[in-house]
C-alpha positions in Angstrom: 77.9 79.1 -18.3 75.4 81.9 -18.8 75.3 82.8 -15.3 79.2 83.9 -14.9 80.0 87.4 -15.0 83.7 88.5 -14.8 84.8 90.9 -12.0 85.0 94.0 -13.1 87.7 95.4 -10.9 89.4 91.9 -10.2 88.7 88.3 -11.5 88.8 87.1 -8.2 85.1 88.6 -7.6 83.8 86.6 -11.0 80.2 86.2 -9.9 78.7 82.3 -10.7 76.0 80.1 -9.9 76.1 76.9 -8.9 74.4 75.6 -11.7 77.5 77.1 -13.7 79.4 75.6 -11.3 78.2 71.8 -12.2 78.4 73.0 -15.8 82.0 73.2 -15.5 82.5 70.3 -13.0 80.0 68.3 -15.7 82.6 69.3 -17.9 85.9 66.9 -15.7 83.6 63.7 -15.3 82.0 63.3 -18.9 82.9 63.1 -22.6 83.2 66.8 -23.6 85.4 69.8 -24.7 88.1 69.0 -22.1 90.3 65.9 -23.1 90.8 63.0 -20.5 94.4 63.8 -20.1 93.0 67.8 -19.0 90.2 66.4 -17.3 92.6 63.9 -14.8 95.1 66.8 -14.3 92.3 69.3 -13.0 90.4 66.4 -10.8 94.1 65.5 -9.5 95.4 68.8 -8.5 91.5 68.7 -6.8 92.1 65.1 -5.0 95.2 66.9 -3.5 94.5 70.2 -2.2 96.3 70.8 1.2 94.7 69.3 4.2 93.9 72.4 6.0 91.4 72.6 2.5 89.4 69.5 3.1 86.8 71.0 4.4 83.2 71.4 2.3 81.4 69.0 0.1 83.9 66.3 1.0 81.6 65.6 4.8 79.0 63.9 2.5 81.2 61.3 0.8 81.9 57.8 1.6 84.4 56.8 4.2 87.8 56.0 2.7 86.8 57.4 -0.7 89.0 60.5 -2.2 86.8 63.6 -3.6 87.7 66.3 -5.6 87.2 69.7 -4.0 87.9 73.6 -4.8 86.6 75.2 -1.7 86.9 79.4 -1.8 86.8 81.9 1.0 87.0 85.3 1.0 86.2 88.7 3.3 84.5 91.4 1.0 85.3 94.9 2.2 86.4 98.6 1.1 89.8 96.8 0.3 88.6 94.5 -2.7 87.6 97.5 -4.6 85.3 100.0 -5.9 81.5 98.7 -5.6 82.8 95.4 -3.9 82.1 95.8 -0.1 80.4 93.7 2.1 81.5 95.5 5.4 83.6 92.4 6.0 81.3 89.6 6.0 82.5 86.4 4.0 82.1 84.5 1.2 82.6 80.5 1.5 81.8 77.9 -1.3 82.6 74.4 -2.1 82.5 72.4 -4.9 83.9 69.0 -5.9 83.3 65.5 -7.5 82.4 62.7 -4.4 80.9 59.5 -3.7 78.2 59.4 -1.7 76.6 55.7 -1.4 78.6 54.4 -4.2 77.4 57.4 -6.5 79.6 59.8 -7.9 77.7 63.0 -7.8 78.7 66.6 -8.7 78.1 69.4 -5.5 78.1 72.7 -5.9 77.2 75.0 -2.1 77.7 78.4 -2.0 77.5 81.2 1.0 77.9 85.1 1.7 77.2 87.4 3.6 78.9 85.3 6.9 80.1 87.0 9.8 83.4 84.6 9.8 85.1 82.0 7.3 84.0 79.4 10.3 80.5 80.4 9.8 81.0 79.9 6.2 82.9 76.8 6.4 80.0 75.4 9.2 77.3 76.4 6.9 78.6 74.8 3.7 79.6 71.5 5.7 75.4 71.4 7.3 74.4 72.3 3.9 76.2 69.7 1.9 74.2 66.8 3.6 70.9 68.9 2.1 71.6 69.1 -1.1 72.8 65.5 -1.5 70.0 64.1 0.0 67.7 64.0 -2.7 69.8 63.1 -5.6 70.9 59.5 -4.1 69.3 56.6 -5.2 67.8 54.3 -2.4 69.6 51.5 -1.9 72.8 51.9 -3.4 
């Protein structure tokens, strides 16, 4: 994951790319350096976020199908720290294993810079459909 970077004044601003991001989520569907038994616990606690979190990635998968999201929210101002102020504006990203015609596929969508978490949360869901879209396989 080359393009992670560690907060510097708290881990919760650990700057990624969504590229990273399917690294790691590459990492819970596929032989690798997680074991099965570690790759079923993190893609269960992910099945079974609350319901007020299923929101994101999960618009594009197939009805009656469960998906594995991590969604992430947050307002950047003067109060997260020295360098780490977007007067307010929010951050909102969604990532997660679905099905999407009968494919599992790996989704990453990222925000920032929205005026509100609903912006955020709209933006990810309209995006979602976008960056599916060319991945599926006709017909399936």
């Amino acid at each position: 994951m080359s393009n992670t970077v560690i907060g510097a004044t708290d881990p919760t601003f650990t700057k990624t790319s969504a590229p990273d991001y399917l690294q790691l989520l590459k990492a819970l569907v596929t032989p690798g350096p997680l074991n099965a038994y570690s790759q079923s616990l993190a893609l269960g606690l992910m099945r079974s976020v609350e319901s007020d979190q299923r929101w994101g990635i999960g618009v594009v998968a197939d009805p009656g199908t469960t998906f594995a999201n991590k969604n992430g929210w947050l307002a950047v101002d003067n109060s997260n720290g020295s360098g780490e102020n977007d007067n307010g504006r929010w951050i909102v990203s969604s990532v997660g294993v679905v099905n999407v015609h009968g494919q599992q596929l790996l989704v990453s969508v990222f925000t920032q810079h929205q005026p509100s978490m609903q912006s955020g949360v709209s933006l990810v869901q309209s995006l979602a459909p976008v960056v599916v879209a060319p991945v599926i396989t006709p017909g399936r």
